[in-house]
N, C-alpha and C positions, 0 to 999 in steps of 0.2 A: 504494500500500500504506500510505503512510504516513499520507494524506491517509483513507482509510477506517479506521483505526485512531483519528486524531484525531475523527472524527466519533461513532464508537463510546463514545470517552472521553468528549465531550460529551454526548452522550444519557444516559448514564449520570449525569453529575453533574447533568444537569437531573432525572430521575429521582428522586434522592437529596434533591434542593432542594426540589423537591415535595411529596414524600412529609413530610421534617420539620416542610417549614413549615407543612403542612396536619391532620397533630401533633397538634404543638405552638399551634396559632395558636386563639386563644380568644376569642372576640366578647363573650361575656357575662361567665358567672367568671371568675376566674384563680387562684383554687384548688381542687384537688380533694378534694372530700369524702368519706372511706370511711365505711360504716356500722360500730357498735361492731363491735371484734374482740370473738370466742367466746370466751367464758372452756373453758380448758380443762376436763376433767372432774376431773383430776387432784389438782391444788393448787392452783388459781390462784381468788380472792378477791372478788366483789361490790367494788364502789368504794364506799367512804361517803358518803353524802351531804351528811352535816353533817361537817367535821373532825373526825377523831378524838380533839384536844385541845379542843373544843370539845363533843362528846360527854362527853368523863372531866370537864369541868370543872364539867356541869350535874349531874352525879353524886356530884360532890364537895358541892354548895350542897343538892340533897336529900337527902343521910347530914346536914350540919348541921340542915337543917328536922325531921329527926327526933328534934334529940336536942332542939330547943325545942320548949317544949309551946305553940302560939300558932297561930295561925288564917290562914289565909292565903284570897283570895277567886279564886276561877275564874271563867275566862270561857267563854264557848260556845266549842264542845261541851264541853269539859274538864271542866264540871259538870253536864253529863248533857242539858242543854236544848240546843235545838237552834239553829243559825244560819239564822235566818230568809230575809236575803239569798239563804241559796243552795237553799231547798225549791225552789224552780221551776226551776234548775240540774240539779238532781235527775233533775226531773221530765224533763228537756229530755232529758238523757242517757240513760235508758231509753227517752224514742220515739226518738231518734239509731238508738240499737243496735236498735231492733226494726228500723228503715227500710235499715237497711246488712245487718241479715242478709236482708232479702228483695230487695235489689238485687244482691248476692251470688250467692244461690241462682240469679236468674235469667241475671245475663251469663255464670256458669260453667255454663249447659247451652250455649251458642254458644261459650265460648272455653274451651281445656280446658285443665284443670290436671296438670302433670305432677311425680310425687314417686318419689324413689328408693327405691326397695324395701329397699335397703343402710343408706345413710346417712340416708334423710330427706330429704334437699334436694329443693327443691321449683321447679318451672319452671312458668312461666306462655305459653300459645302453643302452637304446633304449627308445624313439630316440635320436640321440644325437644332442646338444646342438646348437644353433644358435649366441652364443655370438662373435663377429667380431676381432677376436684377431691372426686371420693367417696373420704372419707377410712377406708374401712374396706376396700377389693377390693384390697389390696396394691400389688402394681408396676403393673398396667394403669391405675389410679383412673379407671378407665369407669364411669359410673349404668348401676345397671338398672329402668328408666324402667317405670314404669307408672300406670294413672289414678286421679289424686287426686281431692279433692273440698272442699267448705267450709272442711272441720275443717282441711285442712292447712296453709290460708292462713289463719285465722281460728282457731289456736289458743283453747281456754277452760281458764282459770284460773281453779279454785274454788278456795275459801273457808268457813272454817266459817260457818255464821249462831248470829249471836248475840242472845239476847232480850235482856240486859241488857249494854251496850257496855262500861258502867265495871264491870259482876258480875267474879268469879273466872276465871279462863283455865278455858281446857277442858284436863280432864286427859288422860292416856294410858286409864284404861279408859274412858272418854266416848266415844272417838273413833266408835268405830260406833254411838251412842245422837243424836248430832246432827247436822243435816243439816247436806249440805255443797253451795252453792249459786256461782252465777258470782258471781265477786270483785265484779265491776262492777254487778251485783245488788246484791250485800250494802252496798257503799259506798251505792248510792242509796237504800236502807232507812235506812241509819243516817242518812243527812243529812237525812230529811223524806218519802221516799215510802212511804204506807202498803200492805201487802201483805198480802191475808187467808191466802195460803197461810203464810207465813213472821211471826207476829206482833212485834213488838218492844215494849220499854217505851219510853215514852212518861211523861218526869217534868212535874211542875207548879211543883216549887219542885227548885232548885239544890242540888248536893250540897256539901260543906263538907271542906277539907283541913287535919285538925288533926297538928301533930305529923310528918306527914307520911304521914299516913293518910285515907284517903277515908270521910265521915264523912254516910251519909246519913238525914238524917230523917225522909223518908216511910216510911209503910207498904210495906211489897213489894210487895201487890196493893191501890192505893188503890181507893176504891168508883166512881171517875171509870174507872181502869183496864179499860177491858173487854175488851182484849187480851188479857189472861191466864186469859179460860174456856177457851180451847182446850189450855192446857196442864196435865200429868196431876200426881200423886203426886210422882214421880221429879224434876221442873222442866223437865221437855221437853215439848215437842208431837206431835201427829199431825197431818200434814200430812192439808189436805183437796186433796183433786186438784179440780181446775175442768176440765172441756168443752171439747173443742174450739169448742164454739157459744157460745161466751161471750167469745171472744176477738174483738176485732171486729178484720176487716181490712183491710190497710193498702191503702192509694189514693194512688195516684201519678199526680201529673198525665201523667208522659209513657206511650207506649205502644211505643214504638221502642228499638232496644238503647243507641244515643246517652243517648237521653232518662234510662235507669236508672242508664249510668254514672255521667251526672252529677247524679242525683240522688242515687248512691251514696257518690262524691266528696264531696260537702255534706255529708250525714251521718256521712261520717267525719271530716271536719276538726270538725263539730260536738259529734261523740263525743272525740276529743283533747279541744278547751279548756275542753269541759264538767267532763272528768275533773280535767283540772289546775287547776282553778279550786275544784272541793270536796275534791282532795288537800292545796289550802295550809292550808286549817281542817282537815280530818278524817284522824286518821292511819291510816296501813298499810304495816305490819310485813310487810320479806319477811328470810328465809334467806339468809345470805350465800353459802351455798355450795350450796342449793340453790334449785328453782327454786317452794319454800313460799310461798304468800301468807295473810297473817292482818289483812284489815279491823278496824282498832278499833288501842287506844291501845296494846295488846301482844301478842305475841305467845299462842300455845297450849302446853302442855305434852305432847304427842302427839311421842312416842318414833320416827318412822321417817326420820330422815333417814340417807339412806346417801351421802352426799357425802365429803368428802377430810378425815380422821382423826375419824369418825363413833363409831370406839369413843372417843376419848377424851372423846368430851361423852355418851358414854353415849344414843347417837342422837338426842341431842335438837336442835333447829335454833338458828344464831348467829342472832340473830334483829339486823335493824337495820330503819334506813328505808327505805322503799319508793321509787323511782319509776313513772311512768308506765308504762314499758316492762314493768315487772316485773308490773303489771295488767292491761295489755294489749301481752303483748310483737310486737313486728312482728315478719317472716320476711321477710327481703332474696332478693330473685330477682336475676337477671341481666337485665338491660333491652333488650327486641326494638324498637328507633326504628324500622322499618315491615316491611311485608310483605316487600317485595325482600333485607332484610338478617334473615332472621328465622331461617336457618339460621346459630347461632354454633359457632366452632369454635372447638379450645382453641390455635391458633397467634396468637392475635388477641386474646385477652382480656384483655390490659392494656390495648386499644382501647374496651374493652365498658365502660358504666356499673351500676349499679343502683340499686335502688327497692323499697320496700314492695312485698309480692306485694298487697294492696289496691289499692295507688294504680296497681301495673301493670298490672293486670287490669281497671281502670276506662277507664287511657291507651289500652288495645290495644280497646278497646271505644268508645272518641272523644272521651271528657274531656279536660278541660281539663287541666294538670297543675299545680299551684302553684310559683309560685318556690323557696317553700323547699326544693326537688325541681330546680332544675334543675343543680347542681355536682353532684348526685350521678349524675344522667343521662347527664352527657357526652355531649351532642350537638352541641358546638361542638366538638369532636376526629374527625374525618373517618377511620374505618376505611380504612387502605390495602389494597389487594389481594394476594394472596399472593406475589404475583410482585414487590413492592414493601416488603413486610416487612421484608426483608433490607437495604435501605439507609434505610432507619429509624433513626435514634441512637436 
């Protein structure tokens, strides 16, 4: 009796020994990475990106530059000319974005996307996941699963289009008078690529900041400018629609699902550094507490934000700097590491990693996955079994 009890004792702490060290035990990281926490809807604040005594202190030297009457010289873009360096960056990053949404379209008719009806959340794979984190169904917090599609993993953030970057903000009665185009569009207009549907100005000589006022000397519509026949009276345009037969299409070496992931994969690391590389010249203004984007040096004057104490600004947006994310914000899924583990459940998910629904929807398709992706993956932490959970520290 005693002798079976001790053996019971022992299996058990081998058990136990197992289960932790196989954990805990970490080959490649050894820290784990969460993706940003969700600002609530509530109250809670966009993070600045410049300090905020660092922001008051630039504020402070431009109330001085006003009250002196003196001249001060800009550099690209700031005085309307363009940075040369990054036109082909530009350029790169609109074929990037057209090559990811048709690699896209294609691995989500083979792997399907699944988004909650309720909350939004969005799962990549089949089936999708059972973990209890829809934060709207009350006491159950069960999704109620149903088929998603591009949009939900590839959110789009527009933007107004602007013909002149450094002109006037757009006001509150403008709002329905000007178009409103993808963010990441609009950034690659202003940095160098030309757009017959969307025309922009295009200066020859530099504008001038006196006083602490933008001071420019060309003509509005110089005779070089031919941009500006398509727009009316009012100082807007009519957009001319283009054919589908005009659009030439995309050619991809591979013909296999492999092959599109990872050429989808490419395209999207090459859409990031393209972005952040004409974000460090070119600005863009997001909403602190909403999720508003405005390409160009400041914000819009358009009246509808309804975020957290919206009356007291009189619904207008806190307007700051932009990052990446807030351009092209990712959507984190929960991460399926292969077929045999693809059913997750919610007793287990401090075991689970995640990942961009992009990058995971390319990984479960047979890409490659970048390093900067593997702390968040956790696949050096070995999901224990259920019958093993329990002596888990």
């Amino acid at each position: 009796m005693f002798c079976r009890r001790a053996r019971t004792v022992s299996h058990l702490h081998q058990i136990f020994t197992r289960s932790y060290a196989r954990a805990l035990h970490s080959t490649g990281s050894s820290f784990l990475v969460e993706p940003p926490r969700k600002l609530k809807k509530n109250s809670d604040k966009k993070p600045w990106v410049t300090d905020i005594n660092e922001v008051k202190r630039k504020s402070r030297l431009e109330k001085q530059e006003r009250r002196v009457v003196s001249e001060s010289t800009l550099k690209p873009p700031e005085n309307g000319l363009l940075v040369k360096e990054l036109i082909p960056t530009a350029h790169n990053v609109l074929a990037a974005r057209t090559q990811l949404l048709s690699c896209v379209s294609i691995v989500s008719e083979i792997i399907p996307i699944y988004v909650c009806s309720v909350c939004r959340e969005v799962h990549v794979g089949d089936p999708p996941h059972k973990i209890k984190t829809c934060s709207v169904r009350g006491k159950s917090k069960e999704h109620a699963w149903e088929r998603g599609g591009m949009d939900n993993i590839l959110p789009v953030v527009e933007s107004f289009h602007l013909y002149d970057r450094l002109g006037r903000a757009v006001s509150h009665n403008e709002r329905l008078e000007v178009d409103r185009i993808p963010a990441l569009v609009e950034l690659c207009i202003q940095a160098g690529v030309e757009n017959p549907e969307y025309p922009t100005r295009r200066r020859d000589f530099p504008v001038y900041r006196v006083a602490g006022k933008i001071i420019d000397f060309e003509k509005r519509f110089p005779k070089n400018d031919f941009s500006g026949q398509s727009i009316n009276a009012s100082g807007f345009w009519e957009m001319k629609k283009r054919s589908n037969e005009d659009q030439e299409p995309l050619i991809l070496p591979y013909n296999d699902l492999k092959g599109f992931a990872e050429q989808g994969m490419k395209a999207y690391e090459n859409l990031h550094n393209g972005v952040e590389k004409i974000m460090k010249k070119y600005a863009v203004q997001t909403c602190g507490y909403c999720s508003e984007v405005q390409v160009g040096p400041k914000g819009h004057r358009v009246r509808q934000c309804q975020a957290f104490k919206h009356q007291m600004r009189g619904g207008q947006h806190g307007w700051q700097e932009a990052t990446i994310d807030d351009l092209f914000p990712p959507v984190y899924v929960w991460h399926v590491r292969n077929k045999k583990d693809s059913f997750l459940i919610d007793a287990l998910k401090r075991y689970y990693g995640k990942l961009p629904a992009l990058v995971e929807l390319f990984a479960q398709a047979g890409a490659t996955v970048g390093e900067d992706y593997r702390a968040m993956m956790r696949e050096d932490v070995v999901v224990p079994g259920l019958d093993e959970d329990k002596f888990v520290a």
